[in-house]
C-alpha positions, 0 to 999 in steps of 0.5 A, a space after each residue: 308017879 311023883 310029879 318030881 320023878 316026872 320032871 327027871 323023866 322030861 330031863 332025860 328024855 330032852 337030853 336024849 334028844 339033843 343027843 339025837 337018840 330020839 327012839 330013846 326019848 319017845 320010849 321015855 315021853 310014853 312013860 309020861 303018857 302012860 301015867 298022865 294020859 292029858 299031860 298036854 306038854 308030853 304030847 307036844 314033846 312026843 309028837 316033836 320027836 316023831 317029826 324028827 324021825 318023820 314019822 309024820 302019822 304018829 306026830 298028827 296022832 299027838 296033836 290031834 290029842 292036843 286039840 281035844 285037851 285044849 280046843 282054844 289053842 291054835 298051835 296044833 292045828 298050825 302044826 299039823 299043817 305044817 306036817 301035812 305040807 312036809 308030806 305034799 298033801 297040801 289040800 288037808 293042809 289048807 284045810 287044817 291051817 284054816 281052824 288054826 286062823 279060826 282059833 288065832 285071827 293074828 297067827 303068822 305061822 298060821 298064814 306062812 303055813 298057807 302060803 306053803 300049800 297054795 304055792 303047793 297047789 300052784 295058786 301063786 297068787 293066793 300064795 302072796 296073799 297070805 305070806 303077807 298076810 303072815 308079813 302083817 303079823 311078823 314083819 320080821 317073819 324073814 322065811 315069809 319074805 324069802 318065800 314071797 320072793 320066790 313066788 313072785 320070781 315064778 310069776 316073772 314079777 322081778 321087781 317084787 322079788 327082788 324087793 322081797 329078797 332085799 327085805 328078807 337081807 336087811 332083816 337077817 344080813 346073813 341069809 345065804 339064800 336070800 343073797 344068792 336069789 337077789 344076785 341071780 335076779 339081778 344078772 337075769 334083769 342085767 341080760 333082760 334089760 341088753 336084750 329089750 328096747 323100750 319101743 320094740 325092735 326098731 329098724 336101723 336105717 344106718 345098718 339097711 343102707 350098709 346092706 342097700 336095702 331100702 325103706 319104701 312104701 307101695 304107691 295106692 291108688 284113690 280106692 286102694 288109699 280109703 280101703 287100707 285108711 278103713 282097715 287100719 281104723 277099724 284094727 285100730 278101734 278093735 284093738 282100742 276097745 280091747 285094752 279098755 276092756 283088759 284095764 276095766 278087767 284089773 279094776 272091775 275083776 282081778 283086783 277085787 278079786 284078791 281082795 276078796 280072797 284075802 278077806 276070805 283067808 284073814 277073817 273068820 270061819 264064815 268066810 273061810 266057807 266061802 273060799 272055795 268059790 271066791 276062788 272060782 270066780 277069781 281063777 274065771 276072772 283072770 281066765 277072762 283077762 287071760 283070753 283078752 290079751 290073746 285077742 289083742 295080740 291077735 288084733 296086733 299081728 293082723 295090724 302087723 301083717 296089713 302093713 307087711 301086705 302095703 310093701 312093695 313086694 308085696 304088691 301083684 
């Protein structure tokens, strides 16, 4: 087959699938294939066309043909993770989307790719790590932004979200999805803020004395005074040691561990062998802290209920 009748051949085949007649544009793309069996444009065409129809399989056929006839190019493997995130198999998607940063250190499809299939797997946190990684590389990326915001609105961080939905906005003012997000965060944030004080619940002496309820205190006699003086100081210790202990946890453990992760994601196939335990230490990390604020909140009600024994109903 002349290269000038292959050229008409791609014509038809395109203008077919403008015209939705996808089926009609694979037969075509075949033709192509069946006379140049490496024509490296016909296997992106062709598997294009069968992730239009979903035929996922068939499309990570073709691509996975495109990494043997161009071993040097990052495309394909992007795409494929892209494929296998489309399916849910967000596990062989991470791992595929890590050749591609193999082949391309810089690639923001690559890392958007990535934080598609940690968001999958639940990792939220490695999910922000490479959609900014991907945001380093295209600043403009505005799905990344979108995503991020979305990430950090299921980890309750509003104040990112909003600045990632804001962002997304003034990259492209008419995003429909952004807007709609950044409004309902913003009402969320509006009925947060109606329903929390700064300092707690506070006692209001104005609407206790309306009810003849009285703010007392039980008498203590000498021993009574140095024992609660004692308890108070030893809760209050406790709970100073625990907080010293969660602050050196974000210094000493969770910040460096997503550092570490980001490394692992951004640099090179050496590291990339090294992610799944980066990853175990970090989720170890975070159990940690996880643990040390339940022992401070623990520490805190038992504050709370000696207090409660000190009222005078509470007395024998």
């Amino acid at each position: 087959m002349s290269d000038s009748k292959i050229s008409e051949l791609y014509q038809q085949a395109r203008a077919l699938q403008k015209s939705h007649e996808i089926e009609k544009a694979i037969e075509i793309y075949e033709r192509i294939l069946n006379t140049k069996p490496a024509d490296k444009k016909a296997h992106v065409a062709i598997a294009t066309a069968f992730f239009q129809l979903q035929k996922y399989p068939e499309a990570i056929r073709h691509f996975e043909e495109l990494t043997r006839l161009a071993p040097l190019d990052a495309s394909p493997y992007i795409n494929m993770g892209a494929i296998y995130n489309r399916m849910g198999e967000y596990k062989q998607a991470l791992n595929i989307l890590r050749k591609a940063v193999q082949k391309d250190k810089k690639s923001a499809d690559a890392f958007y790719n990535m934080g598609i299939a940690h968001k999958g797997l639940n990792q939220l946190s490695m999910a922000v790590t490479a959609y900014k990684q991907a945001l380093v590389f295209n600043h403009d990326m505005v799905d990344a932004h979108f995503n991020l915001g979305n990430v950090y609105l299921e980890m309750k961080n509003h104040s990112q979200a909003h600045s990632s939905f804001t962002q997304a906005l003034e990259i492209s003012p008419g995003f429909k999805k952004a807007r709609n997000a950044l409004k309902i965060l913003e009402a969320e944030s509006v009925k947060e803020q109606e329903n929390k004080s700064p300092f707690g619940r506070l006692v209001d002496e104005s609407t206790l004395r309306k009810k003849g309820a009285r703010v007392s205190t039980r008498a203590l006699n000498a021993e009574e005074r140095a024992n609660d003086r004692r308890e108070i100081h030893k809760l209050c210790d406790e709970i100073t040691e625990i907080t010293h202990t969660i602050v050196d946890d974000l210094k000493k453990g969770v910040n460096p561990g997503l550092l570490n992760l980001n490394r692992c994601i951004s640099q090179g196939e050496k590291h990339y062998s090294e992610l799944d335990e980066a990853y175990t230490v970090f989720q170890k990390k975070v159990k940690s802290l996880t643990d040390m604020r339940k022992l401070l909140k623990h520490r805190m009600l038992e504050l709370s209920s000696h207090e409660e024994l000190m009222k005078p109903n509470s007395a024998n």
